[in-house]
N, C-alpha and C positions, 0 to 999 in steps of 0.2 A: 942615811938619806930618807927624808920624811916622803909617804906615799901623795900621789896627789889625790886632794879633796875631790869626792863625788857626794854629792846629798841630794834627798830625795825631792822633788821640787813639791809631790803632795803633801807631804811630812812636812816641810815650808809653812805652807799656805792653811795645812790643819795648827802650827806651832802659831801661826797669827791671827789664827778663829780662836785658839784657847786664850791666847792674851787680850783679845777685846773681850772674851766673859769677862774678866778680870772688873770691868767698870760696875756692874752691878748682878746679885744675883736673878735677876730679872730676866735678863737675855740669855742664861746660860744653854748653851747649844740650838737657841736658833736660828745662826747660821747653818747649824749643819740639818738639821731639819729643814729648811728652804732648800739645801741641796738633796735631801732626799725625795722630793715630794717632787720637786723641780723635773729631778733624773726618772722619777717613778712614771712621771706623765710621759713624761718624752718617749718612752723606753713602751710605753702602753701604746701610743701614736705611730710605733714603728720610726721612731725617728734613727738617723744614724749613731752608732757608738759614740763616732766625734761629739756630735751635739750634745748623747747625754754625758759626755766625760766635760764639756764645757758648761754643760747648766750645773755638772757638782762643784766646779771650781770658782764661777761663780756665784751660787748658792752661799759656799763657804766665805766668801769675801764681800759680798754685796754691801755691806753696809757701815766698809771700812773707812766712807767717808765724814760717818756720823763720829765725831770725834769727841765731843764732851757726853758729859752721863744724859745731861737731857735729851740731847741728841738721839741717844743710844735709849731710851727711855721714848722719846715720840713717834719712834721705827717700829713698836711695837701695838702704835694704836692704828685701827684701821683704815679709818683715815688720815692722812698723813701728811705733811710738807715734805716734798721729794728732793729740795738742795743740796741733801747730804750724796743723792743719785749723782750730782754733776760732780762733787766733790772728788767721789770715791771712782770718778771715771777719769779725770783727771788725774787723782794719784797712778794707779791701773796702769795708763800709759806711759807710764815713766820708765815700765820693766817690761821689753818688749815681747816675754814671752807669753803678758799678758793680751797681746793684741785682739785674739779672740773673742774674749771675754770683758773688753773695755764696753762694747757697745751693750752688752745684755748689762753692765752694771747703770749704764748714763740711762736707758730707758727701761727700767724695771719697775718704775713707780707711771708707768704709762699706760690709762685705761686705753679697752678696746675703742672705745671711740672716739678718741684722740689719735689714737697710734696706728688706726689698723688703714694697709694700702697707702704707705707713707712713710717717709724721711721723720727723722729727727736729729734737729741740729747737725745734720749731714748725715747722721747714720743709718742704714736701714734699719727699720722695725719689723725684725720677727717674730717667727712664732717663737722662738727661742725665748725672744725679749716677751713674748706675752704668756709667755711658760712660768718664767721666773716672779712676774707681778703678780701669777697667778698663785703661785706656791707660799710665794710669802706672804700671801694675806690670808691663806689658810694658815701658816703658820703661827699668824700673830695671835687667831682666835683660840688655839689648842692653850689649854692651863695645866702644866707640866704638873701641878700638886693634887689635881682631882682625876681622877679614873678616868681614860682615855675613851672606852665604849661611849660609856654614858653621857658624853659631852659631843659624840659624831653627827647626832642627827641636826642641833643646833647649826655645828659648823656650817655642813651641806646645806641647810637653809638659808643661812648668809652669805654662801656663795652662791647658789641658785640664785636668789634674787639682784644681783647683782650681773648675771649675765645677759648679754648682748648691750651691758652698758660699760661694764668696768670690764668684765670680763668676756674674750671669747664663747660662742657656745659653745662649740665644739669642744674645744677643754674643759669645760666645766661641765660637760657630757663625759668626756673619758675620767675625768677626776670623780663623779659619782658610780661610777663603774666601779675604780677603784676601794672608793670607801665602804663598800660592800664585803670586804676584804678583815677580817679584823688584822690580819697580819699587816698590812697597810699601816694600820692606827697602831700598833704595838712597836713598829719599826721605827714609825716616827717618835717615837718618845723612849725607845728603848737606851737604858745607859749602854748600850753598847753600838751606838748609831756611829760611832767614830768606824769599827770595826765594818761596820754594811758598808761605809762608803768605800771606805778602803779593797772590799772585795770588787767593789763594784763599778771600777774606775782603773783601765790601763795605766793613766798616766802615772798611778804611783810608782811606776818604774821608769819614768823620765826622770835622769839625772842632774844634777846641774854642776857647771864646775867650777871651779875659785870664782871667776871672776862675774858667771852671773848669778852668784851666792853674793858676792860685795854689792851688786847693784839690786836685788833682790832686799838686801839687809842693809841698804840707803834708803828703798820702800817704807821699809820696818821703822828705820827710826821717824819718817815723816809724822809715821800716825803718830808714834809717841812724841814728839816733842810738838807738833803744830796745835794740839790743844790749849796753850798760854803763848800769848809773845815774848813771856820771858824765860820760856824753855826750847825757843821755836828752832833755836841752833843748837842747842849744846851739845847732840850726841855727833852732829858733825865735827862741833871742836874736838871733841873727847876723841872723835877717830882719827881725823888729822894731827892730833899730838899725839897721840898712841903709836901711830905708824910711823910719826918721826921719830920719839923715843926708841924705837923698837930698833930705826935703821939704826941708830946711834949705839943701842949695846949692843951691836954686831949679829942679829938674829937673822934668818936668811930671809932671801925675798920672797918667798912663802908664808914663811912668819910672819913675816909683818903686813902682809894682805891679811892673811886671819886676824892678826893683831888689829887690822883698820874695820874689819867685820864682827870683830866684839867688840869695840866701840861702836859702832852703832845699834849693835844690841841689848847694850849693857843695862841700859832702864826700859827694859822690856818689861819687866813687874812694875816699871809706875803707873801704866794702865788703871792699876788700882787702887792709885793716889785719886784721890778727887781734884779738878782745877783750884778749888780754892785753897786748899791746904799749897797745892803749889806756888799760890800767889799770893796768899797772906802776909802782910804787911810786918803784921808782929812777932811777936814770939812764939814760939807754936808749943799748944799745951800739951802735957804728959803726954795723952791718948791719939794725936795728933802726929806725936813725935813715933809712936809705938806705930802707926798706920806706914809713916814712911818708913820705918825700916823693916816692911815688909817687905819693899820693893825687890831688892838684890836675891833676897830665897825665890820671890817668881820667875825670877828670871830664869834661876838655878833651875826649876820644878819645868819652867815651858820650856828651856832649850836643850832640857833633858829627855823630852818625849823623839827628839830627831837624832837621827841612827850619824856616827861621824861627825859631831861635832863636843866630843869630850870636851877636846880643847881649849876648842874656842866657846863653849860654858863655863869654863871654869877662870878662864881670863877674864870676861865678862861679867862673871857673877859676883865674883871676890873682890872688888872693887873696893869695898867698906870694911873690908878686912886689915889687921894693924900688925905691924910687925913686933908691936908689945900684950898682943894677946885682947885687947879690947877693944876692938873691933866686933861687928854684926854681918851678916846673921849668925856663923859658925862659929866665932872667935878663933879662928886659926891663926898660930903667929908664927915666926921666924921662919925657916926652913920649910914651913908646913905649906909656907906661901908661895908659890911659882912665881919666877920672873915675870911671865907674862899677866897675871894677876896684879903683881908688883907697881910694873909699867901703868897699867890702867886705874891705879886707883891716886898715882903722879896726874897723869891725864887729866882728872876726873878732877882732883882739886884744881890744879891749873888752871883748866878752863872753867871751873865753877865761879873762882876768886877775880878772874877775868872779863868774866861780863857781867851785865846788869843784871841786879836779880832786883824783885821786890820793895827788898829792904835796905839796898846799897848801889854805888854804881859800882863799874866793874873794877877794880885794883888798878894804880900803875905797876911796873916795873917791879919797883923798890920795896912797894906794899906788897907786891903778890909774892917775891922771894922773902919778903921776910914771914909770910905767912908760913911760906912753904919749907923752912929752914927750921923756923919752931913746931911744927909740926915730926920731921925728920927729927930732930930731938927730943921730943917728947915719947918718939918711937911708934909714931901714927904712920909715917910715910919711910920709906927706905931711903937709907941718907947716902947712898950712890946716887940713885937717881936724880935724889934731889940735885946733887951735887952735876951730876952732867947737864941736868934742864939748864941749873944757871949757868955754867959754862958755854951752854948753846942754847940761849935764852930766846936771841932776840928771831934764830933761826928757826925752831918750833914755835915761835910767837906768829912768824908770818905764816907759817903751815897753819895753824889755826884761824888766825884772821881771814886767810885766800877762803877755807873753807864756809865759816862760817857767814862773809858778803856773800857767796854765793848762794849758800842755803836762806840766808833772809829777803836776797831779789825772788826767790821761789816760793819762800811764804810769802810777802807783797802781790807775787803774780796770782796766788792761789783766794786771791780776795780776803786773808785773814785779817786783815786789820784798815 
């Protein structure tokens, strides 16, 4: 009897700060520096633990709404268009354990003189929220590649000048306190800044369990697919046929709750596909084709850093893997392959051949088994499964369709297109 799942909800949320690095080396770990600078104030302010264990969790997600590379690229200039703020507050709320921390995400791009003694769009503006706009635009100015000292007095003069307009005084009083500190400036830029937060944070002993893991990792796949509208559902379908494939080879209802949770996290490394190789029209050239099949090893590498979920990594990740050995990225074949591996990468074609992509529209019927049959003899796909999908074709077809309308009324509502 399989134990039941508990995972770390910070080990989560740091496993989704390492997957948006993934878009350029640019932004690498400034999320987690915004949470450290964030919690350093707070903590300096005497604020409560609560607050600063909500400014790191926020810190670490703040800018999960910025979705394509440019996005994730204009978050980092100081002056900034703030959209991605309503985006990423909007997502936030979907997973209620974010509730906290939905409002420090929607007004984090909200100078003091806008936001201070005031609502926004319903929500109160804190000091919290003027904690976090404060952090992050010392974050944006730090250049991870030149020597931290040597570049503090700059900062502090950009944010000095900016106070009592962009920024609170008071925090831009206790933040120059701070920077007095060199352990300050060494922490925020230290490779080991994942480790400080981690000391520095209760919550990394909130656990979470199956089922707010599944809706946790419905979160997860938003960000990755709502970047194109022709990727905007697929890791829905992929988890909706996966967990009907799953009930079908008789695996328990556990199983195939994880099995519907690594579908949705299964292209967790195409973070670090670019939109346009997703959406490209044509043919995708060598170097193009070597970028996507990056994808499935990141996912392997980020859902390897959280404690309890072997599992469901390795179902997940193995997706592109082939029962005749020529598969990527491990080439593992036959027996090497796990069922649950097996299932998802059935899924994974299925709803791929399924819906519209770029280059095609989505398969009927007749076309998508027959894809799916010669692939199974080729020895790409496991030819049980293939063989139960078509015998309960049209039964996982609506599992996938139910899913995927509903995931595209949610990109529509989310203003993507």
């Amino acid at each position: 009897m399989m134990q039941e799942l508990h995972v770390s909800l910070f080990e989560m949320s740091m496993c989704l700060s390492n997957a948006m690095d993934l878009v350029s080396p640019a932004v690498v770990d400034h999320h987690k520096r915004v949470a450290y600078i964030a919690s350093s104030i707070a903590a300096e302010l005497g604020l409560t633990e609560q607050i600063q264990e909500d400014l790191i969790m926020a810190g670490i997600l703040h800018d999960i709404g910025a979705l394509s590379l440019n996005d994730r690229l204009d978050t980092l200039n100081f002056e900034v268009d703030s959209t991605h703020a309503e985006v990423g507050y909007r997502l936030v709320k979907t997973f209620d354990i974010f509730s906290n921390i939905a409002p420090l995400l929607r007004c984090h791009h909200l100078t003091w003189e806008n936001g201070k003694g005031s609502s926004f769009r319903g929500e109160q503006v804190s000091t919290a929220c003027h904690i976090l706009h404060l952090a992050d635009r010392i974050a944006v100015l730090i250049n991870a590649k030149e020597e931290i000292l040597g570049q503090s007095r700059n900062i502090c003069k950009r944010i000095e000048e900016g106070s009592g307009e962009k920024f609170v005084p008071e925090l831009v009083d206790i933040f120059l306190s701070l920077s007095q500190r060199e352990s300050f400036w060494f922490d925020a830029v230290s490779s080991s800044i994942s480790q400080i937060l981690t000391g520095g944070i209760r919550t990394a002993t909130i656990e979470l369990n199956l089922e707010e893991l599944l809706s946790l990792s419905q979160l997860f796949s938003k960000i990755i697919d709502f970047r194109s509208h022709f990727t905007a559902t697929h890791s829905s379908g992929v988890a909706a046929s996966a967990e009907g494939l799953a009930k079908l080879s008789g695996l328990t209802g556990q199983e195939c709750r994880m099995m519907k949770i690594a579908g949705y996290l299964h292209d967790l490394g195409k973070l670090a596909v670019p939109a346009e190789i997703l959406e490209k029209s044509g043919r995708l050239t060598r170097e193009e084709s070597n970028v996507i099949k990056n994808h499935p090893y990141h996912t392997y590498r980020i859902i390897e850093t959280v404690r309890n979920l072997d599992k469901i990594k390795v179902w997940a990740s193995l997706h592109h893997e082939c029962i005749n050995g020529n598969g990527y990225p491990f080439h593992y074949d036959g027996d090497d392959i796990p069922l649950g591996s097996r299932i998802m990468a059935v899924a994974d074609v299925f709803t791929a051949v399924t819906e519209d992509r770029p280059y095609r529209s989505g398969m009927s019927k007749t076309a998508a088994l027959k894809t799916l049959r010669q692939m199974a003899g080729n020895g790409e796909l496991d030819r049980d499964l293939v063989a139960l999908l078509t015998l309960n074709y049209d039964r996982v077809n609506d599992l996938r369709l139910e899913a995927q309308t509903s995931e595209y009324r949610e990109y529509r509502e989310f203003g993507m297109i």
